[in-house]
N, C-alpha and C positions, 0 to 999 in steps of 0.2 A: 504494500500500500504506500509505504516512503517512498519507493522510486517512484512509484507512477506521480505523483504527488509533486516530487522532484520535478521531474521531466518533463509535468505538464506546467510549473509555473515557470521554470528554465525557456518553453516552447512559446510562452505568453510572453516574458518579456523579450524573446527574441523578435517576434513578431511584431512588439507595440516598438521595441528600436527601432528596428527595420522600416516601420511603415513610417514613424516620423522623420527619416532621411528620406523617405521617397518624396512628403512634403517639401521639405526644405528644398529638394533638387529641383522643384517648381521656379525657386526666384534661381536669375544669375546675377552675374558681375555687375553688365550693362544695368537690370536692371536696378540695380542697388544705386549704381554712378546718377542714375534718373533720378534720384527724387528729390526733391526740395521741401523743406529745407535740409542741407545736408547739415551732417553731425559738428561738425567745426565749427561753425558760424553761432549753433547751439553753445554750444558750449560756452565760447567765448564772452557771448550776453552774460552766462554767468558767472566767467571766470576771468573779470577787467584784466590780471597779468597776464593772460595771455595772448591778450588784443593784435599785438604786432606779431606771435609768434609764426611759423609757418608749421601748419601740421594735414599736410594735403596725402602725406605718405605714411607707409607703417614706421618707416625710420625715422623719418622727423615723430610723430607721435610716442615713439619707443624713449628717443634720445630728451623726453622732455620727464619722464618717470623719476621721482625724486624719496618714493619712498613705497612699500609694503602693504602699506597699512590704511585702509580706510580712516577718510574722515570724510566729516559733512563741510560741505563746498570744494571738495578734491575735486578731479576730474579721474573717471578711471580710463584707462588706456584697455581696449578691449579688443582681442585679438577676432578679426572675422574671415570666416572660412568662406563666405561670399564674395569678399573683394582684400584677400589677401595682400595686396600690394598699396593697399591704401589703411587697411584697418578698421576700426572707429573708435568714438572715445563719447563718454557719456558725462551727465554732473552726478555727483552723489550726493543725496537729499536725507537721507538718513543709514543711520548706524544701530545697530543693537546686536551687539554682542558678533557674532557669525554673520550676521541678514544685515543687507547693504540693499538699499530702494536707490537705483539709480534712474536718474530723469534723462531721456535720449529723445533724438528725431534720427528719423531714416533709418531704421532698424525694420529689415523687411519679417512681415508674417504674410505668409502663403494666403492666397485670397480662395484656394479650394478649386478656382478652377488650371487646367496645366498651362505653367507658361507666363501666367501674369502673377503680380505681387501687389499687396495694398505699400506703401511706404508710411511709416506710421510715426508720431509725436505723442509721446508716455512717458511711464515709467514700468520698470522690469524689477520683482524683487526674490533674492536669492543668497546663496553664498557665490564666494569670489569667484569658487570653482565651476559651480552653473551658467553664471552669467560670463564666464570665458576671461574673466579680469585677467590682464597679468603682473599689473600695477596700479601705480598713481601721479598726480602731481596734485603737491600741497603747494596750494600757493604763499602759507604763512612760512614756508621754510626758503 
């Protein structure tokens, strides 16, 4: 009874993986580079030091990371597998303990039908490790 048991919730989460890559594989690159407003511009409104900075690539975004560690009014630097050569970067609006609510635009969710993407202004809440963080910048440091 354990193995079947096993096998079958092993066989469910393979399935519910599986099926939420087939979504994602709906947006691409192009359409992610489409939407307005994009994430930089976002960001920036909320994070006056980095008005002048240039963060159009994953490397400028990377080379702005300044610490680890969640705070409110960071920006997190977020790695995306959509437009790997650009990235994105969101604000963080709250902290509690693990769970970080970060505020983003152009963060594609699959619209359901193949091929198009809504391009969306929200917020996403998680740990660092869900929401794909691989950093920060503090702007008080």
């Amino acid at each position: 009874m354990k193995k079947k048991f096993f096998f079958f919730s092993f066989s469910l989460l393979v399935y519910l993986f599986c099926s939420s890559l087939q979504i994602n594989a709906q947006c691409n690159e192009e359409d992610y580079l489409n939407c307005s407003p994009q994430c930089v511009p976002y960001v920036k409104d909320r994070v006056p030091k980095l008005k002048d900075t240039p963060l159009g690539t994953w490397a400028q975004k990377k080379a702005i990371q300044n610490t680890t560690e969640a705070c409110v009014g960071c920006a997190a630097i977020i790695n995306s597998p959509l437009a790997p050569n650009n990235g994105h970067i969101a604000y963080v609006s709250q902290v509690s303990g693990k769970t970080i609510t970060i505020m983003e635009s152009n963060w594609l969710k699959p619209t359901g039908s193949k091929g198009s993407c809504n391009c969306t202004e929200g917020t996403r809440t998680g740990t660092k490790k869900k929401l794909g963080i691989v950093g920060y910048y503090d702007p008080k440091k």
